[in-house]
C-alpha positions in Angstrom: 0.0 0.0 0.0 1.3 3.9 -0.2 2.8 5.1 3.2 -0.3 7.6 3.1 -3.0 5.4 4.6 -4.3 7.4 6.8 -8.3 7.9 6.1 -9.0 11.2 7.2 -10.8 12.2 3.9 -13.0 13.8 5.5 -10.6 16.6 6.3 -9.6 19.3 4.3 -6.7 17.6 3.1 -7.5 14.3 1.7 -4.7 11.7 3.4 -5.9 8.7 1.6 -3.4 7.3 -0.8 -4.4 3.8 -3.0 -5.4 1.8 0.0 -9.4 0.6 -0.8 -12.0 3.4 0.5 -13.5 2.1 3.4 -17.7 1.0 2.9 -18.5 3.9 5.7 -17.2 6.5 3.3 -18.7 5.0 0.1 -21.2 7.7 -0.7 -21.6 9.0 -3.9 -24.2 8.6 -6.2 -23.8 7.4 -10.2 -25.2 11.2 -11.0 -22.6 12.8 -9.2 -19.9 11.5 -11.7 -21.5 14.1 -14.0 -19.6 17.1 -12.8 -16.3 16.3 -13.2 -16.5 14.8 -16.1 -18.9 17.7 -17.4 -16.0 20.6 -16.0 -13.2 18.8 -17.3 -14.6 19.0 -20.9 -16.6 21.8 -21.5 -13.6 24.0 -21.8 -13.5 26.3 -25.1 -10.4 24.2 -26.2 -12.8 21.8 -27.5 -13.3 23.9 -30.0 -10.4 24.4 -31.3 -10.8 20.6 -32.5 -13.2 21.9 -35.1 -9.8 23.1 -37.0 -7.7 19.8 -35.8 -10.7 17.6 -37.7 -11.0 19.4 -40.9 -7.1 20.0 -41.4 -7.6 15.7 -42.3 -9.4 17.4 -45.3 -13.1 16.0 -44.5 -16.2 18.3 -44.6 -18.3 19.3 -42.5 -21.0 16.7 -41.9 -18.4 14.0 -41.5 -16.4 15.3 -39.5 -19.8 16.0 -37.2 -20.3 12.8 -37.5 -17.1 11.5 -36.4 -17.0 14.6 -33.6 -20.4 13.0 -32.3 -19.3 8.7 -32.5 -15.8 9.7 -31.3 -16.9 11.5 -28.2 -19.7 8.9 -26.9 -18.1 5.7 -27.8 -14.6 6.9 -26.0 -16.3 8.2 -23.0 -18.4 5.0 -22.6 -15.1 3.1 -22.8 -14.0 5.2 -19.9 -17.7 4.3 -17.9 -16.8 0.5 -18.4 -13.3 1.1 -16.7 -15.3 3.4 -14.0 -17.4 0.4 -13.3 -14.0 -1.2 -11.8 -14.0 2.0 -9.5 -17.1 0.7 -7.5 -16.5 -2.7 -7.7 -13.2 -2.5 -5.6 -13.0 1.4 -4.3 -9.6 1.7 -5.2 -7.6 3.5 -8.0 -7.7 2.5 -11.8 -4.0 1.2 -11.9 -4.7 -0.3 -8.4 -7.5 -2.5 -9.9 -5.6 -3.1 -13.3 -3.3 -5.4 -10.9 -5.9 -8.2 -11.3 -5.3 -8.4 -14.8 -1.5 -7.8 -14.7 -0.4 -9.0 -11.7 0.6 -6.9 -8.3 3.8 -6.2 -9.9 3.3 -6.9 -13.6 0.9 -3.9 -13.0 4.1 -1.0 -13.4 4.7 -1.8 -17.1 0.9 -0.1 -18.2 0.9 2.0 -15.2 4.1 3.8 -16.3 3.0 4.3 -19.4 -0.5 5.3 -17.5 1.4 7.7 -15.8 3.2 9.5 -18.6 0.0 9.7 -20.3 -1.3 11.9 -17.3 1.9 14.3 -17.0 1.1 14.5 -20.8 -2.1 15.8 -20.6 -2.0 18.0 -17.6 1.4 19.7 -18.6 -0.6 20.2 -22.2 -3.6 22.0 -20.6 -1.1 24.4 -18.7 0.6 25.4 -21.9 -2.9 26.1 -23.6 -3.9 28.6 -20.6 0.0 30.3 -20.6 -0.2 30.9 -24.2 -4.1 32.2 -24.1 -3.3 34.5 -21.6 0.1 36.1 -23.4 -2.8 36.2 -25.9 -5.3 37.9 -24.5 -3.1 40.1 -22.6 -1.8 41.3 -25.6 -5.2 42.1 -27.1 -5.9 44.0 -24.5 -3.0 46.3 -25.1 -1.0 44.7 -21.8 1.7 43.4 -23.2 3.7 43.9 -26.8 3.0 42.0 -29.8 5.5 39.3 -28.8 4.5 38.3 -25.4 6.6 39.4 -22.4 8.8 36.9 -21.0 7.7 37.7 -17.1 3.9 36.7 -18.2 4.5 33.9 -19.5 6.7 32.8 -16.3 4.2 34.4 -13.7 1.1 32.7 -15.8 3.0 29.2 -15.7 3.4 29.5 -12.1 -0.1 31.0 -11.1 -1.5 28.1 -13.8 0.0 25.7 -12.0 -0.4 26.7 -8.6 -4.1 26.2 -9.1 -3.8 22.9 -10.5 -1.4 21.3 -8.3 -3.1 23.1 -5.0 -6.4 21.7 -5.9 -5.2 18.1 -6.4 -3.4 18.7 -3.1 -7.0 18.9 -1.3 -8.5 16.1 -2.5 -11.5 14.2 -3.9 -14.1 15.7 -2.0 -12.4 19.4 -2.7 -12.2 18.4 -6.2 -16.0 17.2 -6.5 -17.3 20.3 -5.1 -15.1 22.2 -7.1 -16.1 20.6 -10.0 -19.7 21.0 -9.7 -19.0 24.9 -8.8 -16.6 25.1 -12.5 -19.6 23.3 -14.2 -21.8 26.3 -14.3 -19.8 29.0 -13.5 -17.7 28.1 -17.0 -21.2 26.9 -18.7 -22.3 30.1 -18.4 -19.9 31.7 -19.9 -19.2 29.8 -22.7 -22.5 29.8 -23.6 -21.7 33.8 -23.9 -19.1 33.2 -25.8 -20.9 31.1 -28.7 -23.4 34.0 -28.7 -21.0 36.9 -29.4 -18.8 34.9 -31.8 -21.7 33.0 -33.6 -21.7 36.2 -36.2 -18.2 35.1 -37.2 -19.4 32.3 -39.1 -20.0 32.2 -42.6 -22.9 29.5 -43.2 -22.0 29.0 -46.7 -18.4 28.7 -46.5 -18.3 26.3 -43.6 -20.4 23.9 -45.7 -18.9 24.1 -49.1 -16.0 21.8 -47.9 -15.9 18.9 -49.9 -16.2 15.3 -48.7 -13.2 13.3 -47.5 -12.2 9.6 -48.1 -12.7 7.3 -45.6 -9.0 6.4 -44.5 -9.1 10.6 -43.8 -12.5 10.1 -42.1 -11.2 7.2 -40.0 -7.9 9.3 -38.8 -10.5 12.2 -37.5 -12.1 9.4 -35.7 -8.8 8.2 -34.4 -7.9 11.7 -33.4 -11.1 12.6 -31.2 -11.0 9.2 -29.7 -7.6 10.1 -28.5 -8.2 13.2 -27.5 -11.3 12.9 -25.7 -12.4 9.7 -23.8 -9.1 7.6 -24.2 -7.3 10.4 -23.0 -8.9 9.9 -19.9 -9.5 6.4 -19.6 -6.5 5.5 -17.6 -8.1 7.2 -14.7 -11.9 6.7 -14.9 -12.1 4.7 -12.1 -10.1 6.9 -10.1 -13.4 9.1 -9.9 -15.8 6.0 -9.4 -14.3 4.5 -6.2 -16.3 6.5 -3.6 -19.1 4.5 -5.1 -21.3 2.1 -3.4 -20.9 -1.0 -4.3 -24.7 -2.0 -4.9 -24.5 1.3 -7.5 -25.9 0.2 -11.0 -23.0 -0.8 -13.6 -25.0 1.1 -16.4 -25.9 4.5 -14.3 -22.0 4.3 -13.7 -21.6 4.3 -17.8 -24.4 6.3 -18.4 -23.6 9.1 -16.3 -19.5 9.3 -17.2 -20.8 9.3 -20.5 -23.3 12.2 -20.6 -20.7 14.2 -18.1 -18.3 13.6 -20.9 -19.7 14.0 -23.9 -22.3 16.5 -24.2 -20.2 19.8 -23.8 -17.4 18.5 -26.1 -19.9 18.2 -29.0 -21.7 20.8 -28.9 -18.1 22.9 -28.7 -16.4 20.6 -31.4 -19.4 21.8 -33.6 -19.2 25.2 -32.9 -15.3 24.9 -33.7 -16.5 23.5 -37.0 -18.6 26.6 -38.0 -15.8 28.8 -36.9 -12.7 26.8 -38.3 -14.8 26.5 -41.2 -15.7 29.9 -42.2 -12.2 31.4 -41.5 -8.7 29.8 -43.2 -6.3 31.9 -41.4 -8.2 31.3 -37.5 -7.9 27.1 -38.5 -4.4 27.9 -39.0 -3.7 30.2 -36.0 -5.5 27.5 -33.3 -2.2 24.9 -34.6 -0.3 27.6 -32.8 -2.1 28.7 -29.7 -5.5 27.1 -29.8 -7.7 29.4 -27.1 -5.7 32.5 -27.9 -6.9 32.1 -31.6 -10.6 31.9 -30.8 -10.0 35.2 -28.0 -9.3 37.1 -31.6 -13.0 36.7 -32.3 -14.6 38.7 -29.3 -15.3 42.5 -28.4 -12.6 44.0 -26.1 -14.8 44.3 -23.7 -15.5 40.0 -23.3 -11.9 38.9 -23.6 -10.6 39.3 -19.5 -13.9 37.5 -18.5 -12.9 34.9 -21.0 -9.4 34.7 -19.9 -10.5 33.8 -16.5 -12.7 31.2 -17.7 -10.7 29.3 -20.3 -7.6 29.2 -17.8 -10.6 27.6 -14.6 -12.0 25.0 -17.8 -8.2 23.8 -18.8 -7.0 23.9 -15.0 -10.4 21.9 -14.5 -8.9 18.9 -16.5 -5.7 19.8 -15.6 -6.5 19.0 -12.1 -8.2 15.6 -12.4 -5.3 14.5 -14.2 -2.6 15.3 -11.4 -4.9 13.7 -9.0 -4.9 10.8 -10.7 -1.3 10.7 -11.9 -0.4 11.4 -8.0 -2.0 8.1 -7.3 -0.6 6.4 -10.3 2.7 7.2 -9.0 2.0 5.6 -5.7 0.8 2.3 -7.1 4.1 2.1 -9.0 5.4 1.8 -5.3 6.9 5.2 -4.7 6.3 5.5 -0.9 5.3 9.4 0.0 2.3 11.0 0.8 -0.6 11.1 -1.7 -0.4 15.4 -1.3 3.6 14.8 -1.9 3.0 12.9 -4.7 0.8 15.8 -6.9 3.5 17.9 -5.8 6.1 15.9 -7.3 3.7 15.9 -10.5 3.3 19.7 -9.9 7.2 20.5 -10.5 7.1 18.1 -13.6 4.3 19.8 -15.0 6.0 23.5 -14.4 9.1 22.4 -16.1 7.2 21.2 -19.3 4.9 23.9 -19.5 8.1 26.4 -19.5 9.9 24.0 -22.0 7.2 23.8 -24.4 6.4 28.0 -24.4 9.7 29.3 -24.2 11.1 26.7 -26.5 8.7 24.7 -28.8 7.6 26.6 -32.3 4.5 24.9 -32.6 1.7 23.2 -30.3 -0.2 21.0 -32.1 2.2 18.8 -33.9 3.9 17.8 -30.7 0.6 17.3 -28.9 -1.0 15.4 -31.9 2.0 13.2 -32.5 1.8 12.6 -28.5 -1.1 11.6 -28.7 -1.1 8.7 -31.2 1.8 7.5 -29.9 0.9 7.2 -26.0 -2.1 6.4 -27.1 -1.8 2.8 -28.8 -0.3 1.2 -25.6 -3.1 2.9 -23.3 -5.8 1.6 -26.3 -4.1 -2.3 -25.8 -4.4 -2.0 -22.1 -7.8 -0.3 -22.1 -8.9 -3.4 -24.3 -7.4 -6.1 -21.8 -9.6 -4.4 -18.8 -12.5 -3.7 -20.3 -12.4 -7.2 -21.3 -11.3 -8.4 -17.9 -13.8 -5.9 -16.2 -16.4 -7.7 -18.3 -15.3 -11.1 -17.5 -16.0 -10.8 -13.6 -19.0 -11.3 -11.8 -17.8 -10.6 -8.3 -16.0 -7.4 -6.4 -12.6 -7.8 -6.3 -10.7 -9.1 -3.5 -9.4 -6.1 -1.4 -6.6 -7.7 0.3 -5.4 -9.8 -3.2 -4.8 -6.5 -5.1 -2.0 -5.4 -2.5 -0.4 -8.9 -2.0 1.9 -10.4 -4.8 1.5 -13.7 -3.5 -2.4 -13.6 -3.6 -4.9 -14.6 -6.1 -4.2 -12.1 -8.6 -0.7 -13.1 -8.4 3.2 -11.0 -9.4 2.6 -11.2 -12.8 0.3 -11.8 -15.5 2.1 -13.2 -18.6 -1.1 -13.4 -20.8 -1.7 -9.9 -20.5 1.6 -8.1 -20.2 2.2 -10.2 -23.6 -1.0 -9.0 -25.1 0.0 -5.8 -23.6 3.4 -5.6 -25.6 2.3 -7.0 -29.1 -1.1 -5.5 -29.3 1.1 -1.9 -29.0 4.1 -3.0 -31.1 1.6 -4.1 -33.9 -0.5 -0.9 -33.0 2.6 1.5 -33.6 3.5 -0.5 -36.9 0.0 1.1 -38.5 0.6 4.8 -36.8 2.3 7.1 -38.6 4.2 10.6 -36.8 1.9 13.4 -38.9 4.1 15.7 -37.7 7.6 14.4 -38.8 9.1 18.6 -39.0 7.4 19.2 -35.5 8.5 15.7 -33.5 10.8 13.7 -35.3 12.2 12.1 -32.5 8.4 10.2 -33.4 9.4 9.5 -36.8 10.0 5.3 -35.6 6.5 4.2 -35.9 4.3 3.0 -39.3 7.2 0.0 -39.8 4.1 -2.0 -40.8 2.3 0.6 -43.5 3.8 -1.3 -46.1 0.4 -4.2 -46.0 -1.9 -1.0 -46.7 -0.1 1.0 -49.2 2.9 1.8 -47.3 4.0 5.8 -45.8 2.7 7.3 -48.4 -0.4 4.9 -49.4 -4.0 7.0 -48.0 -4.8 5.0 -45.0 -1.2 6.0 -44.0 -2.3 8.7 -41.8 -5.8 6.8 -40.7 -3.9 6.2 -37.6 -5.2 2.5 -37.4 -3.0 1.3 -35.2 -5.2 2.4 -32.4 -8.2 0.5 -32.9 -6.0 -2.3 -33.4 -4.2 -2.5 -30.3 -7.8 -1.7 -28.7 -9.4 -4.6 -30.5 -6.8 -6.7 -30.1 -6.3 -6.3 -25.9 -10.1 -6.8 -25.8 -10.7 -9.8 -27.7 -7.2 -11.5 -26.9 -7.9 -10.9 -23.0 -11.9 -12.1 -23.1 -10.6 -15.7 -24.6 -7.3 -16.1 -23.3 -8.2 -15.0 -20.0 -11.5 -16.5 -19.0 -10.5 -19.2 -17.4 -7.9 -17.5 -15.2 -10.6 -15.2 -14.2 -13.0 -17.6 -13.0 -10.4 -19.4 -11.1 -9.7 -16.2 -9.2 -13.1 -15.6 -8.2 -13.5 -18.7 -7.1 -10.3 -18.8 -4.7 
């Protein structure tokens, strides 16, 4: 277990580490799971997605369409991990130890953990570069940024971010629910006094795209939506009671997720759409881009409220990747442990905007890659979440020796091909922007090869999500039922 076991969530500092949440303090309701997942997403950076899906040179309607089955499948990917959460009150990688083994667990939750640092230190360099931005629209600062902003805004960014994962669950909840309509509201503002920006006709007139182009939008949103939060759905889920209903669990993570994200992505459509030059300005500095749009008067409120909806997501993900870290077997307190994250994140975020030349390339590229490995191992536990008919056994998943065993061969080797034959059907988009990503798509040669048109379709992640699921529900049934039956 993590040194931190105290209970004591009560307080105002929440003390519990990965150790299983007690059935006295198993309260929440399936409905409650709306908020976070509702705060996390409806941040205006979903729209700047709109330009992301048709730079794969698909129109409108599809990529609507693919905005719409990429958001609700992903997130419903991430309700069937959160049924885990309730089933044994205890952290996503925690639980992913009965598929892999106490200690064959580290190998996805490293990888689990990266993925985390990834997105949290991503959302800090959005809001740093939106407020230079916006700062400099309102006259503040001069037409190339000022260096003390952006370091003051990294800090202040992060501050917020790594003090609220600091406080806790229960701080975070409220929080949350708080964010939800304070930054609904103003959002909602926002689409009003920018919805004259769109030109109807324009937006529409983009012609169709293939489907290997379509398929690679779908790739993307699944990415950068649900399965970039999937690693840590259960995380949220844990405070559950037990006798809580598996599909109000998925139904509710679902609707949280999803319904803010489309109707944004959709918006971002109409905007990226009906203006070339703003689609190519969001690759740079996504929010700042869509700040450009509104009256002088609107774009300090907005400031304040893209940087609360990005350090929203920001700080579920540092909460999580805290307890990730723990279950790895680091040994420190669970508010130590978002600290450490909190440095990490700092030092990226000041990386990235004092050194980087462009955001999305990186950030795309990051995705894809991170994201066939998370896909194989989301697969496995779906499949082995599925597979079980019983809680799991709380004192098995912190004992190497007990029925879940060190190490899972089956999976870990499902694990490892599914994501080397995953990464053999990516391809790095953005060879100029991260060629140190320039390895994968060794296996592009069966479909027409680098430069073939389902080269960019991004494949490899349905494959190695396909793959972990339907390996791990035959290969592993047995195994499963003899746990639950020891």
């Amino acid at each position: 277990m993590s040194a931190d076991s105290q209970p004591g969530s009560a307080a105002l500092i929440e003390r519990r580490g990965i150790e299983i949440v007690p059935e006295s303090e198993r309260t929440a309701r399936p409905r409650d799971l709306f908020w976070p997942w509702f705060a996390a997403n409806v941040s205006v950076f979903g729209m700047s997605y709109g330009s992301f899906l048709l730079g794969f040179g698909i129109s409108l309607w599809q990529a609507t369409v693919v905005a719409i089955v990429g958001i609700v499948v992903s997130f419903a990917l991430c309700g069937l991990i959160a049924i885990a959460g309730k089933r044994g009150s205890a952290p996503t990688m925690v639980l992913s130890r009965a598929a892999f083994g106490v200690q064959g667990q580290k190998i996805p939750g490293i990888v689990s953990w990266l993925t985390s640092i990834g997105w949290e230190t991503s959302l800090t360099i959005t809001a740093v570069l939106a407020t230079t931005t916006v700062l400099h629209a309102l006259g503040w600062v001069g037409a190339d940024g000022d260096v003390a902003v952006h370091l003051i805004a990294t800090v202040l960014v992060a501050a917020l971010i790594v003090g609220a994962s600091v406080l806790g669950y229960h701080t975070i909840m409220k929080l949350q629910s708080v964010l939800t309509w304070l930054t609904g509201a103003f959002t909602i503002l926002f689409l009003i006094l920018t919805v004259n920006s769109i030109d109807w006709a324009k937006a529409f007139a983009h012609p169709d795209g293939t489907l290997a182009q379509t398929i690679g939008a779908l790739v993307m949103v699944m990415t950068g939506f649900g399965l970039g939060w999937i690693n840590i759905a259960a995380d949220w889920s844990r405070y559950q009671k037990r006798t809580a209903s598996d599909t109000q669990i998925v139904a509710w993570n679902t609707i949280g997720g999803s319904v803010a994200p489309i109707v944004l992505v959709f918006f971002g459509l109409l905007l990226a759409g009906s203006d070339d030059k703003l689609s190519a300005a969001v690759a740079a500095d996504p929010i700042g881009a869509l700040a450009t749009l509104l009256p002088t008067w609107a774009l300090f409120p907005f400031l304040i409220v893209a940087i609360l909806t990005l350090v929203s997501g920001a700080v579920l993900g540092i909460y999580s990747s805290g307890l990730t870290l723990l279950s790895l077997g680091i040994r420190i307190p669970r508010p130590a442990a978002a600290a450490v994250d909190g440095v990490i994140l700092t030092i990226g975020t000041i990386v990235v905007v004092f050194f980087a030349q462009d955001f999305l390339g990186p950030f795309q590229s990051f995705l894809i890659t991170l994201g066939v490995p998370m896909a194989a191992w989301a697969g496995i536990l779906i499949a082995d979440i599925l597979r079980r008919k019983k809680d799991y056994h709380d004192e098995a998943l912190f004992d190497a020796r007990g029925r879940y065993g060190a190490w899972d061969g089956v999976s870990i080797g499902t694990l490892v091909v599914a994501s080397v034959i995953g990464w053999g059907f990516v391809i790095n988009n953005f060879a100029e922007a991260a060629p140190w990503n320039n390895w994968q798509g060794y296996f592009l040669g069966l479909i027409g090869g680098k430069d073939g048109e389902w080269a960019y379709a991004n494949l490899g992640v349905f494959f190695a999500l396909v793959l972990g699921f339907v390996v791990t529900w035959f290969a592993r049934a047995g195994r499963i039922r003899r746990q639950e039956q020891a």
